[in-house]
Kinemage of the C-alpha trace (Angstrom):
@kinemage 1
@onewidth
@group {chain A} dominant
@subgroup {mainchain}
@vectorlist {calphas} color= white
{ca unk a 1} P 144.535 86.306 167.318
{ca unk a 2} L 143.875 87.845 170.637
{ca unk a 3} L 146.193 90.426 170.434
{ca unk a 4} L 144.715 91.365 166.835
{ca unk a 5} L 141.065 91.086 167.905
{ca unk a 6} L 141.761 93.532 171.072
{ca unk a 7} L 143.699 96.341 168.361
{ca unk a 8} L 140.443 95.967 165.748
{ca unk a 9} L 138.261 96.440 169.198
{ca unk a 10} L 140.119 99.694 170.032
{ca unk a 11} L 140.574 100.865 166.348
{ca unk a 12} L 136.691 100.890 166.339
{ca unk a 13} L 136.108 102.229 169.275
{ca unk a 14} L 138.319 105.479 168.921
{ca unk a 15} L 137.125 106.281 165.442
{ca unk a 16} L 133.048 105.804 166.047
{ca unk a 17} L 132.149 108.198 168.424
{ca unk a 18} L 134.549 111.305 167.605
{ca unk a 19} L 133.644 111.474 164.021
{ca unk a 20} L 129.842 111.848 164.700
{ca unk a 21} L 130.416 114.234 167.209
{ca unk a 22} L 132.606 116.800 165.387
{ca unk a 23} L 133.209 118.770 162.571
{ca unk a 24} L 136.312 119.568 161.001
{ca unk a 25} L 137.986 116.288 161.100
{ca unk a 26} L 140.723 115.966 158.974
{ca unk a 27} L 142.148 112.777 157.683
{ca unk a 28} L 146.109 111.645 157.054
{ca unk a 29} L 148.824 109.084 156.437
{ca unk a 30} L 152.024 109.489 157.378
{ca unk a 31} L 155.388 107.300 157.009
{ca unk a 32} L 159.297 107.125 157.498
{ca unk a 33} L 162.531 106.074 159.088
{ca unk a 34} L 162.490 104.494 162.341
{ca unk a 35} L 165.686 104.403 164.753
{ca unk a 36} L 164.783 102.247 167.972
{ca unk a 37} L 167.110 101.575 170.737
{ca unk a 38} L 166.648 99.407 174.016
{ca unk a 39} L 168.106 100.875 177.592
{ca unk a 40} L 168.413 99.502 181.168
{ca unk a 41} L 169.866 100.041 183.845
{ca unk a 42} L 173.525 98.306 184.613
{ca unk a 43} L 173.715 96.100 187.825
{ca unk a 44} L 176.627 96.760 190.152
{ca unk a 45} L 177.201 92.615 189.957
{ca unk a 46} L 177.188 92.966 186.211
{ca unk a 47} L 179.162 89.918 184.129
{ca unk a 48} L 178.528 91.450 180.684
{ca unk a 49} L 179.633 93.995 178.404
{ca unk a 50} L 177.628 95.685 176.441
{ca unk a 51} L 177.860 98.248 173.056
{ca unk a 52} L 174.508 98.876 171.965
{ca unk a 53} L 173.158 100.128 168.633
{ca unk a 54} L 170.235 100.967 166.834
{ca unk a 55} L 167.594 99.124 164.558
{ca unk a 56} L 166.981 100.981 161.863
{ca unk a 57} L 163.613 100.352 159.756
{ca unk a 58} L 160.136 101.838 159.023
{ca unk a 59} L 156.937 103.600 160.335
{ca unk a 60} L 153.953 104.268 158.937
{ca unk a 61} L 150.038 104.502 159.692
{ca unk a 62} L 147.107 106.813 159.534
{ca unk a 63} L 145.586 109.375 161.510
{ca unk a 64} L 142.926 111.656 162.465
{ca unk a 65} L 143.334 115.120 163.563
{ca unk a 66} L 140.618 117.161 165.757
{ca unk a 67} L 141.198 120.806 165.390
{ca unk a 68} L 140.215 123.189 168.797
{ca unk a 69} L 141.555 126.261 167.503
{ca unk a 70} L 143.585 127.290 164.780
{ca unk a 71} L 146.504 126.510 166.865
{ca unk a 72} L 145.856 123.874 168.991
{ca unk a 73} L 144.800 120.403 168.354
{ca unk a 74} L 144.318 116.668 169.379
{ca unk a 75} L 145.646 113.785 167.133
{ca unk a 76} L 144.611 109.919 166.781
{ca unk a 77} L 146.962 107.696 165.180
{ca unk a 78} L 147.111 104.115 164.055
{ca unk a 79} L 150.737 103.135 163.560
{ca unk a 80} L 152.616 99.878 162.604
{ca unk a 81} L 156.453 100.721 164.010
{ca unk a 82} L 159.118 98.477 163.494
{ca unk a 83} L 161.254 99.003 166.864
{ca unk a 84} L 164.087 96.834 168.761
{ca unk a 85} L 168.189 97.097 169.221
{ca unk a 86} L 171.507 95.715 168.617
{ca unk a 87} L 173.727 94.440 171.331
{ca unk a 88} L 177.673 93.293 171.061
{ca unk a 89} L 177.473 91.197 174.471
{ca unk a 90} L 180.222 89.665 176.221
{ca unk a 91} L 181.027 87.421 179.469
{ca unk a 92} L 184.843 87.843 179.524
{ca unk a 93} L 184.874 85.174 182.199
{ca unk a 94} L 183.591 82.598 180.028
{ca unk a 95} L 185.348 83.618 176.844
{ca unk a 96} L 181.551 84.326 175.151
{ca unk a 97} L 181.186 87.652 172.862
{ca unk a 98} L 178.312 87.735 170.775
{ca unk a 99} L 175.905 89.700 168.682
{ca unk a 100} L 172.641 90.378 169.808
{ca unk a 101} L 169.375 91.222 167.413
{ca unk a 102} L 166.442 92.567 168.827
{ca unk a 103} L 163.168 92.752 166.252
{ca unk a 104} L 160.368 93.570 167.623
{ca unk a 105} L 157.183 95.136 166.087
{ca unk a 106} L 153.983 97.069 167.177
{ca unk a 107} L 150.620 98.387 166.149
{ca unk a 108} L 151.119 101.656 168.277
{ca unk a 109} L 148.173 103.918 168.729
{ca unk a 110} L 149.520 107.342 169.863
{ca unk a 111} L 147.640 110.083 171.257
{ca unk a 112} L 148.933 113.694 171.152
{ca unk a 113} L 148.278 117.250 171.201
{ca unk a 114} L 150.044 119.642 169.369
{ca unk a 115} L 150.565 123.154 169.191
{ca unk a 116} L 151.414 126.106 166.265
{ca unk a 117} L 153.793 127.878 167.992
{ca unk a 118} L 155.267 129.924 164.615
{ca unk a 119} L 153.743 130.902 161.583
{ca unk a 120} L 156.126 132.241 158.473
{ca unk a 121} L 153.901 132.566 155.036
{ca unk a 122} L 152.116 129.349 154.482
{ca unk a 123} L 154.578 127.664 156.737
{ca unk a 124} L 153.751 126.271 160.040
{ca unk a 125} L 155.568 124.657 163.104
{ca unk a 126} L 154.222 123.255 165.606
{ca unk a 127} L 155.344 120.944 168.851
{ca unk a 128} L 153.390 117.876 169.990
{ca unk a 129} L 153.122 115.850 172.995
{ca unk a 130} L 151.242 112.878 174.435
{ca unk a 131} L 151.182 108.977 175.615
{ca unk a 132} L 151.083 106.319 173.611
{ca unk a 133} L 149.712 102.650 173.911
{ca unk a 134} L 151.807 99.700 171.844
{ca unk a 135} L 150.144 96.435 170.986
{ca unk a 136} L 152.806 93.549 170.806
{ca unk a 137} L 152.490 92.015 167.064
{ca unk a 138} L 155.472 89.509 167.091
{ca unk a 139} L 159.496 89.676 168.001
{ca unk a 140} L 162.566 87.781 166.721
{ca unk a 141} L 165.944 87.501 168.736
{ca unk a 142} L 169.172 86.463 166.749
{ca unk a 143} L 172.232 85.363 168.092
{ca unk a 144} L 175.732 85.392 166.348
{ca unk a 145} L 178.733 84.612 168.578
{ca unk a 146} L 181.903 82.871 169.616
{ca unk a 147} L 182.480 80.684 173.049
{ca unk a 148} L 185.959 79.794 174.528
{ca unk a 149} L 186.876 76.305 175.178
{ca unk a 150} L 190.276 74.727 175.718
{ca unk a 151} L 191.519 77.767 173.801
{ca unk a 152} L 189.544 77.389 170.857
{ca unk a 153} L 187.149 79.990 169.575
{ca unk a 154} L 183.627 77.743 168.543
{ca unk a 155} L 181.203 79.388 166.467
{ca unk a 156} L 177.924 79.613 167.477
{ca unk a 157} L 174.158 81.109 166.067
{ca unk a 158} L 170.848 80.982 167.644
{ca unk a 159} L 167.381 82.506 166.264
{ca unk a 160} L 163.888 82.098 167.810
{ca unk a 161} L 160.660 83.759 168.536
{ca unk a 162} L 160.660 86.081 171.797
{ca unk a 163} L 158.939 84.551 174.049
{ca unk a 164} L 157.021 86.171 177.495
{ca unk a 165} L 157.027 90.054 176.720
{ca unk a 166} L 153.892 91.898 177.553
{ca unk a 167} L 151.197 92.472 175.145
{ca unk a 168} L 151.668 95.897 175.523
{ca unk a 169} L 153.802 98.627 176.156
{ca unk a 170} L 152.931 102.341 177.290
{ca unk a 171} L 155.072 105.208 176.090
{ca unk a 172} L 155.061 109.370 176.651
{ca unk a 173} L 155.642 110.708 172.914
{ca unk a 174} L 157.279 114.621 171.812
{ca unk a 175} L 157.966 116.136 168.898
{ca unk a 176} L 158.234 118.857 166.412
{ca unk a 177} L 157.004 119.205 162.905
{ca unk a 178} L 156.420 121.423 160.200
{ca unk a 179} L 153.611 121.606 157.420
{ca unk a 180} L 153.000 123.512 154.574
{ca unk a 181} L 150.480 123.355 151.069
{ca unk a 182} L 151.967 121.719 148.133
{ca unk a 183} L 150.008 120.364 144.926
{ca unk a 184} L 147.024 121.418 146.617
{ca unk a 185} L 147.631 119.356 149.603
{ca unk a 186} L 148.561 120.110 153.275
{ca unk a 187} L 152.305 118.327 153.854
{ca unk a 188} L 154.101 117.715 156.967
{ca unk a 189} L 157.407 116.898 157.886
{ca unk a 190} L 157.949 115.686 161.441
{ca unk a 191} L 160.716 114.276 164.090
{ca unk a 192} L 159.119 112.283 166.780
{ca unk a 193} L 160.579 110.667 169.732
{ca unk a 194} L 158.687 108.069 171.967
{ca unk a 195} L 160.247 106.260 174.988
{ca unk a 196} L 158.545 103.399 176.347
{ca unk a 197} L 157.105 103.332 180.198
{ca unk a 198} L 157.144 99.130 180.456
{ca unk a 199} L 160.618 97.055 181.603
{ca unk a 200} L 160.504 94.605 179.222
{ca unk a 201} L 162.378 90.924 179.871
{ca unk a 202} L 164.403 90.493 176.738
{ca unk a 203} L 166.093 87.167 176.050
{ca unk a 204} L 169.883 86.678 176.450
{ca unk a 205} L 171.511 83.861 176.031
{ca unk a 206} L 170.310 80.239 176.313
{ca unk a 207} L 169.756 79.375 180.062
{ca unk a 208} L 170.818 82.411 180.721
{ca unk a 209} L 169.237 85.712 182.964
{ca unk a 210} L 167.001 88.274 180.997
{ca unk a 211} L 167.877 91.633 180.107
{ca unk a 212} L 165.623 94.202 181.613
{ca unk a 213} L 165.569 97.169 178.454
{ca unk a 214} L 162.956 99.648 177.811
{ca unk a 215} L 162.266 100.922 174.175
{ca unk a 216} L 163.037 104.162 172.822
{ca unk a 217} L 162.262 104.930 169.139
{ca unk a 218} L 162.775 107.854 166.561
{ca unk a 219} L 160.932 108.671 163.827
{ca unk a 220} L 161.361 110.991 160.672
{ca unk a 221} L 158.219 110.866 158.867
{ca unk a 222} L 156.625 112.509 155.980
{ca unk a 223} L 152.851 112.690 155.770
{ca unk a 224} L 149.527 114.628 154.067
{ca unk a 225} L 146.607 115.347 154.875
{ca unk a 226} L 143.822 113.882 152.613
């Protein structure tokens, strides 16, 4: 409840004073694919080996953008984005291999500026850039796997809550988009790439070390301005 009382705090705070100050505010929504990864650095000691893949699942949320000039402008958003990684893990020296799911989820509320750098008839692309601030929501870790002993292969699965990761994370955020009128409504089509600032402690396996991975997240969304 914490967590969700401190994200309706900030919500309110960011949207009160802006919109009675300024003209020109436009509203959106916008929503997609999301391909999150986790990456660390490898210890020279290291016991495991590692493949990693992506999560791949959804992003979506609202926004508010503040026009400056016609080319140049700052954007709020309010984002829920589904983000964590897959890991194939093993400990050759104790016969373990397993697969490793990382779920975690945010409310992410991303602040950028962006920039129409090319104009071709009603179409216009632009870059953006800023920093980003992620409020934990919840996180799941799976485990599938096999252990060694006296050369037999045992099954085994665990799945729990994560436990211990920071409330938040802070990430930089850059991208490139594209918008353009259809049906009498301004569209956009946009790539956006965010890579978190926070080493965050992520669960391996039982009685075992954490992993210390950073997220990194893509997103391909579609949105419209209201």
């Amino acid at each position: 409840m914490t967590v969700v009382a401190t994200a309706f705090c900030l919500l309110l705070l960011l949207c009160s004073a802006p919109l009675e100050a300024q003209t020109g505010v436009r509203f959106g929504f916008k929503g997609g694919y999301s391909m999150s990864l986790q990456y660390g650095i490898t210890p020279t000691d290291n016991r495991y080996t590692v493949s990693t893949s992506s999560r791949h699942a959804a992003a979506g949320g609202f926004m508010m953008h503040y026009p400056i000039t016609e080319s140049f402008a700052v954007q709020q958003e309010f984002m829920y984005v589904m983000k964590g990684s897959r890991h194939d893990i093993g400990i050759p020296a104790d016969g373990v291999q397993t697969l490793t799911l990382y779920d975690i989820n945010y409310f992410e509320i991303p602040l950028v500026f962006r920039y129409v750098f090319l104009h071709f008839g009603d179409y216009r692309v632009y870059g953006a850039c800023g920093w980003a601030m992620s409020i934990l929501l919840n996180g799941r870790v799976e485990l599938d796997g096999t252990v060694e002993e006296d050369g037999a292969l045992i099954g085994f699965k665990y799945a729990d809550k994560i436990r211990g990761l920071d409330d938040f994370d802070y990430s930089f955020v850059y991208g490139l988009g594209v918008e353009a009128p259809f049906f009498g409504k301004d569209w956009f089509f946009e790539y956006r790439f965010t890579i978190g600032w926070n080493t965050l402690e992520m669960p391996t396996f039982p009685d075992e070390p954490t992993a210390p991975l950073r997220n990194q997240n893509y997103v391909f969304a579609l949105g419209m301005y209201l």
